[in-house]
VOVO-437685 format. One line per field, with one value per residue (C-alpha): x, y, z; residue in one letter. Coordinates in steps of 0.001 Angstrom, whole numbers. Example, Ala and Ser with C-alpha at 12.3 -4.5 7.8 and 13.67 -1.06 7.14 Angstrom:
BEGIN
px <- [12300  13670]
py <- [-4500  -1060]
pz <- [7800  7140]
koltor <- [A  S]
//
This chain:
BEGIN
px <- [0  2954  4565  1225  469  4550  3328  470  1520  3911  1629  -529  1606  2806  -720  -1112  2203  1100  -2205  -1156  1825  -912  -3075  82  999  -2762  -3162  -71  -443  -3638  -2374  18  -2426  -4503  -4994  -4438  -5788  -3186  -4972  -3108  -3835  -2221  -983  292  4013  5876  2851  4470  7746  6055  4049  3812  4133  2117  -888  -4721  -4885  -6798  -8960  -10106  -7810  -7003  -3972  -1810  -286  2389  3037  6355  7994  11405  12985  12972  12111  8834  9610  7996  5473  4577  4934  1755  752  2644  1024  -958  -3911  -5752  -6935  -9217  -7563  -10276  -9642  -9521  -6688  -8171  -7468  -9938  -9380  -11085  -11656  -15124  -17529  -14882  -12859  -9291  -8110  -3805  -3391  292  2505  646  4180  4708  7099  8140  5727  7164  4686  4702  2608  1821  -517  -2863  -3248  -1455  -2  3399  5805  8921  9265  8057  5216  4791  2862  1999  1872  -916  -148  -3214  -2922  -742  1684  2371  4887  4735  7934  8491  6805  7801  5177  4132  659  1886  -67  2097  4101  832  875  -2476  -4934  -2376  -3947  -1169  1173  253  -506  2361  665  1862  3604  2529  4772  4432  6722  6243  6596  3151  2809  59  -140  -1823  -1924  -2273  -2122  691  -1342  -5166  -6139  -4450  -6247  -8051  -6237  -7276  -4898  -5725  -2716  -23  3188  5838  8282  10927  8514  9354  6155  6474  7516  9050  8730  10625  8522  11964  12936  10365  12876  10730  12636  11408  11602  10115  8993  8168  4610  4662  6567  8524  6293  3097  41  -2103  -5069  -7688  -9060  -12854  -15127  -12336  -9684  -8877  -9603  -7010  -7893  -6297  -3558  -4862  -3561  -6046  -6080  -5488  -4561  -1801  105  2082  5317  8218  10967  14388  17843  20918  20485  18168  14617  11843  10292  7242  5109  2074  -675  -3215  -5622  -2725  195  2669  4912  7593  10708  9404  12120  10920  13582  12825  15313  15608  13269  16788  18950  18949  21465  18944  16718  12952  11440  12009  9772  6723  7400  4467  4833  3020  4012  2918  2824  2676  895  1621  -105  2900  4972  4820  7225  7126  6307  7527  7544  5948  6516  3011  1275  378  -3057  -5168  -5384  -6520  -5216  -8495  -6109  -6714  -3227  -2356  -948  2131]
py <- [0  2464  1718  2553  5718  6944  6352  8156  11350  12679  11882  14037  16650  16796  17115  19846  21603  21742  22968  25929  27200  26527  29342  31561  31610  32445  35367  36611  36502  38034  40940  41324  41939  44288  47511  50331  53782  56690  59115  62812  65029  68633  71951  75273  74862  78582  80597  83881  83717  86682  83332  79953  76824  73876  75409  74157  75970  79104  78343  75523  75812  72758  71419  68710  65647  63998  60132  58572  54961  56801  59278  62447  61766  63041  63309  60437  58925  56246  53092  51380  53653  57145  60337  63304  63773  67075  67222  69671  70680  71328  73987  70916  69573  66475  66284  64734  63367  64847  62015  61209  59150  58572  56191  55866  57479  56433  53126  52391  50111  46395  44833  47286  49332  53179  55571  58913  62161  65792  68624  71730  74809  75902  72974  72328  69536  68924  68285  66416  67027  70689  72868  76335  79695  83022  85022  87398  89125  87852  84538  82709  79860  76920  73796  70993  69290  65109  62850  58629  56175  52798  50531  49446  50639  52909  53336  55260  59278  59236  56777  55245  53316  53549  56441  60167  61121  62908  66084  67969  71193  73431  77083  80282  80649  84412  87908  89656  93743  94815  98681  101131  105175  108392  112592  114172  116951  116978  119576  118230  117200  114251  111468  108427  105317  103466  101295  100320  98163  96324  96974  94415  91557  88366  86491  82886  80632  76932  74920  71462  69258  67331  70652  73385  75770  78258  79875  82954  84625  87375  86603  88891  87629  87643  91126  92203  93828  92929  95314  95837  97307  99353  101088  100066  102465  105429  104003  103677  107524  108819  111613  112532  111317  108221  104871  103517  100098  99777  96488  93445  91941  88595  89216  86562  87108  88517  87795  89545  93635  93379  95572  96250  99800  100545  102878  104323  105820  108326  111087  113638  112229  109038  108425  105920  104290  104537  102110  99852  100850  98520  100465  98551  95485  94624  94854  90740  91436  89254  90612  91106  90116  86133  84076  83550  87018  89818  93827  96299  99315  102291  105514  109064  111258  114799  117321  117084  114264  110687  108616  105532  106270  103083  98878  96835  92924  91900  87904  86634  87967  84635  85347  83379  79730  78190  77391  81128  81243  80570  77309  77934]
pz <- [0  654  -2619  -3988  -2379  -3183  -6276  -6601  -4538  -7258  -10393  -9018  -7930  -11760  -12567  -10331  -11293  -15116  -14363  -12050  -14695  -17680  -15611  -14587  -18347  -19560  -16852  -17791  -21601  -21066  -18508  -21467  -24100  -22328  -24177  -21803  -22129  -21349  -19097  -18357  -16240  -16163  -13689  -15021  -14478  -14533  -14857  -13851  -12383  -9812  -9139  -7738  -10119  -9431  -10339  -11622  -15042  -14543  -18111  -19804  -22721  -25589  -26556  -29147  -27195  -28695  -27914  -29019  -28309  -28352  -25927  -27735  -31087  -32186  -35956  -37571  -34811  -37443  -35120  -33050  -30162  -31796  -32986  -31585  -30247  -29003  -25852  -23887  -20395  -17540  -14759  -12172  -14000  -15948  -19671  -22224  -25399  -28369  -30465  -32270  -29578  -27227  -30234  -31348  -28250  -27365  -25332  -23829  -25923  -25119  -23837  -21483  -22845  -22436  -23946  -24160  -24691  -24747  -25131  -26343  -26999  -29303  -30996  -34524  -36482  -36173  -39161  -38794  -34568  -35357  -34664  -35984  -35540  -36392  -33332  -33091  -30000  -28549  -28033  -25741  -26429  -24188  -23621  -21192  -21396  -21663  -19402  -19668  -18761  -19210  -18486  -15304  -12339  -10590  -14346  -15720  -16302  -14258  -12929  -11117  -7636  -5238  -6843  -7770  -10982  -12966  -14274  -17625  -16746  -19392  -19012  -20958  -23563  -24107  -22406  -21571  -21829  -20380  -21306  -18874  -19769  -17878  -18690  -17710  -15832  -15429  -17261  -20232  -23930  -23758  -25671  -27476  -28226  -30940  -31638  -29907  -31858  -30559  -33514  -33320  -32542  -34640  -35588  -36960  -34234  -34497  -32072  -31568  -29535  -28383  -26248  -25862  -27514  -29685  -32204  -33386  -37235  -39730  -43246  -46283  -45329  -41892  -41401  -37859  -35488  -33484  -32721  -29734  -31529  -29541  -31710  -32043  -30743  -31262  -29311  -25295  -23762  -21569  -19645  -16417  -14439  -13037  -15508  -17282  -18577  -22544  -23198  -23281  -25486  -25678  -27325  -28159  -25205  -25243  -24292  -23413  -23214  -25827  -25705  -27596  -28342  -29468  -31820  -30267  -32344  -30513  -31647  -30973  -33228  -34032  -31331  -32524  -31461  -27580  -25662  -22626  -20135  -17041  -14297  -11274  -12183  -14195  -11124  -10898  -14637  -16335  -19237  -18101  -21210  -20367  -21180  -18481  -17152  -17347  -17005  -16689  -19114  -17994  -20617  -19778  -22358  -22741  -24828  -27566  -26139  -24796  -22826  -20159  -16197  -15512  -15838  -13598  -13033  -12431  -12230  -15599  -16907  -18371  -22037  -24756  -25247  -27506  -30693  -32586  -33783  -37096  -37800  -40400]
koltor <- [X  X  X  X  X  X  X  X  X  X  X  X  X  X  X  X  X  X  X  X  X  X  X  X  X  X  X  X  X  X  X  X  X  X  X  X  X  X  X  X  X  X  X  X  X  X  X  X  X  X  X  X  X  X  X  X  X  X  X  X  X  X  X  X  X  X  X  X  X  X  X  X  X  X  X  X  X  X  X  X  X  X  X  X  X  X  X  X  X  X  X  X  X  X  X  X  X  X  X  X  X  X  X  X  X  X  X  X  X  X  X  X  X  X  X  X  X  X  X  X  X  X  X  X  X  X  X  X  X  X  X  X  X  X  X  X  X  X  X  X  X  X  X  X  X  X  X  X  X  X  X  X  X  X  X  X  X  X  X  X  X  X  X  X  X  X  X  X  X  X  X  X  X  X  X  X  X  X  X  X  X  X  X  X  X  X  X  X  X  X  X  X  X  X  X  X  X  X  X  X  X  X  X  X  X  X  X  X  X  X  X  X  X  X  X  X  X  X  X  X  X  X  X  X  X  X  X  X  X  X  X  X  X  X  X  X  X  X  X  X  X  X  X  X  X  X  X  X  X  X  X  X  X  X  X  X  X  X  X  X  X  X  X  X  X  X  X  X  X  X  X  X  X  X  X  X  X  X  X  X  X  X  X  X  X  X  X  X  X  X  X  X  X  X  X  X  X  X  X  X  X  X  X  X  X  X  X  X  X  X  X  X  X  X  X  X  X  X  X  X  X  X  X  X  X  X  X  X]
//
C-alpha cells in the first residue's frame, strides 16, 4: 500500500504543477495583451515667475499631445501607439481626449514598454518634430515638457492606484505687456490710443517638440512687429492722471540687453521708437522680457509728447489659449 500511495503522490503533484503554470501563463499573456488607455492630467508649471508653479490651469484651454515609443524623437510617430492627439484641459486639472464618440483614443505600448509624450498649446499639427505659428499678440503659447510612462499601475501618467498622478507642466513661452496710460497733468487734452506696436517683434515661431525651444523669425509675409489694436469704438480715452487700462500683449521674449520699443498711435500724433527701459526690475542682470514674465508698461501722455512712467513685473493675466493662432 505504501509503494502505492509513493506512487500516486507525485503523479498528481505533476498534474497539479502543469495545471497551475498553464493558468500563470494564460493570466499573464492576457495581462500582457490588455490595451491600456493613457490618461493625463495637467498643472500650469511657470505661470508667472512673480508666481507659484504647481498650479490648476486658470482656463479651460485645448492642446496637441504627442506620444512617441522613443525618448525624444517626435519626428515620424509612425509606429503602433505614436502620434498626436488634441486634448481639452479642464480647470480641475483632468485632460480629455477629443476624439469622435470617445474612439481611437492612445493606449500604452501592449508589452509594457516606455511611452514617451509631450505637449503643447494651441493645438497644430506637427511636421517632422516641429510645430509652428503666427503670433498674433493675442494669443498665448504653451509647452509641457516630456513625461515617460508605461501601463503598469504605478508606471501610468495618471490613474495610477497607489502612486500620484504625474501632471503635464505646461509654461508660458512668451513675455506679456500689459499697457496702462495716464495725462501728464489733469487739465491736459483728452487722448485716445488706438494702436499700440511692438516693432521688433518676430512672428512665426518653431517649435521642436523634443525641447520646448521656440525659435522665433520674420517673413516677407509675416513682417517684424506685433500690434495691440484698440481702436474700435475710437480708441482707449485717456484723460487725467490716473492709468487707465489699454490692453496686453504677448510678445516673443528677449535675451541679453536686448529691448523692444514701441510705436504708439493716438488722436494727438505718431509716437515711434518709444524704448521699454525697465530700471531697477533689471537689477537681478537678467533681461525682463524672459519668457513667463508679465509687465506692466505704464505711458505718460503729454499734450505734444509721450514717454514711459515706468515697468511693472506683475502675475500673468489669463489670455486666450483656444487654438486662434495661425498654424504655419
Amino acid at each position: 500500500m505504501s509503494t502505492k500511495h509513493s506512487s500516486i503522490v507525485p503523479s498528481l503533484f505533476v498534474l497539479l504543477s502543469v495545471w497551475v503554470a498553464g493558468c500563470t501563463d494564460a493570466g499573464y499573456s492576457s495581462l500582457s495583451e490588455e490595451r491600456v488607455q493613457v490618461q493625463l492630467c495637467a498643472r500650469d508649471g511657470v505661470l508667472s515667475r512673480a508666481s507659484d508653479a504647481g498650479n490648476l490651469p486658470e482656463q479651460e484651454f485645448e492642446a496637441t499631445v504627442a506620444l512617441s515609443t522613443a525618448k525624444g524623437d517626435y519626428a515620424s510617430l509612425s509606429e503602433a501607439c505614436e502620434g498626436t492627439w488634441n486634448a481639452t484641459v479642464k480647470t480641475d486639472g483632468k485632460m480629455e481626449w477629443k476624439t469622435a464618440g470617445g474612439s481611437d483614443v492612445p493606449v500604452y505600448p501592449s508589452s509594457g514598454d516606455w511611452l514617451y509624450l509631450t505637449a503643447f498649446s494651441p493645438t497644430a499639427v506637427p511636421s517632422g518634430g516641429v510645430a509652428s505659428f503666427v503670433l498674433t499678440g493675442q494669443t498665448d503659447l504653451l509647452y509641457a515638457p516630456e513625461l515617460q510612462g508605461n501601463k503598469w499601475e504605478g508606471e501610468r501618467f495618471a490613474g495610477n492606484r497607489w502612486k500620484p498622478d504625474r501632471p503635464l507642466q505646461f509654461s508660458h513661452l512668451l513675455t506679456q505687456l500689459s499697457f496702462k496710460a495716464c495725462k501728464a497733468i489733469d487739465d491736459g487734452v483728452e487722448v485716445q490710443i488706438t494702436k499700440i506696436k511692438v516693432n521688433e517683434a518676430k512672428p512665426c515661431v518653431s517649435l521642436p517638440l523634443s525641447t520646448g525651444i521656440p525659435a522665433f523669425t520674420a517673413t516677407t509675409e509675416h513682417p517684424v512687429g506685433l500690434t495691440l489694436d484698440v481702436s474700435s469704438d475710437g480708441g482707449k480715452k485717456v484723460t487725467g492722471t490716473t492709468p487707465v487700462e489699454v490692453g496686453k500683449i504677448q510678445v516673443p521674449p528677449l535675451e541679453g540687453g536686448n529691448t523692444y520699443t514701441l510705436k504708439v498711435e493716438t488722436s494727438i500724433g505718431i509716437f515711434d521708437n518709444v524704448s521699454l527701459t525697465f530700471g531697477d526690475s533689471n537689477a537681478s542682470g537678467k533681461n525682463p522680457l524672459q519668457a513667463g514674465m508679465s509687465h506692466v508698461v505704464t505711458l505718460n501722455i503729454g499734450d505734444h509728447e509721450l514717454g514711459i512712467t515706468s515697468v511693472t513685473v506683475q502675475a500673468w493675466a489669463p489670455v486666450t489659449v483656444d487654438g486662434t493662432l495661425d498654424a504655419d
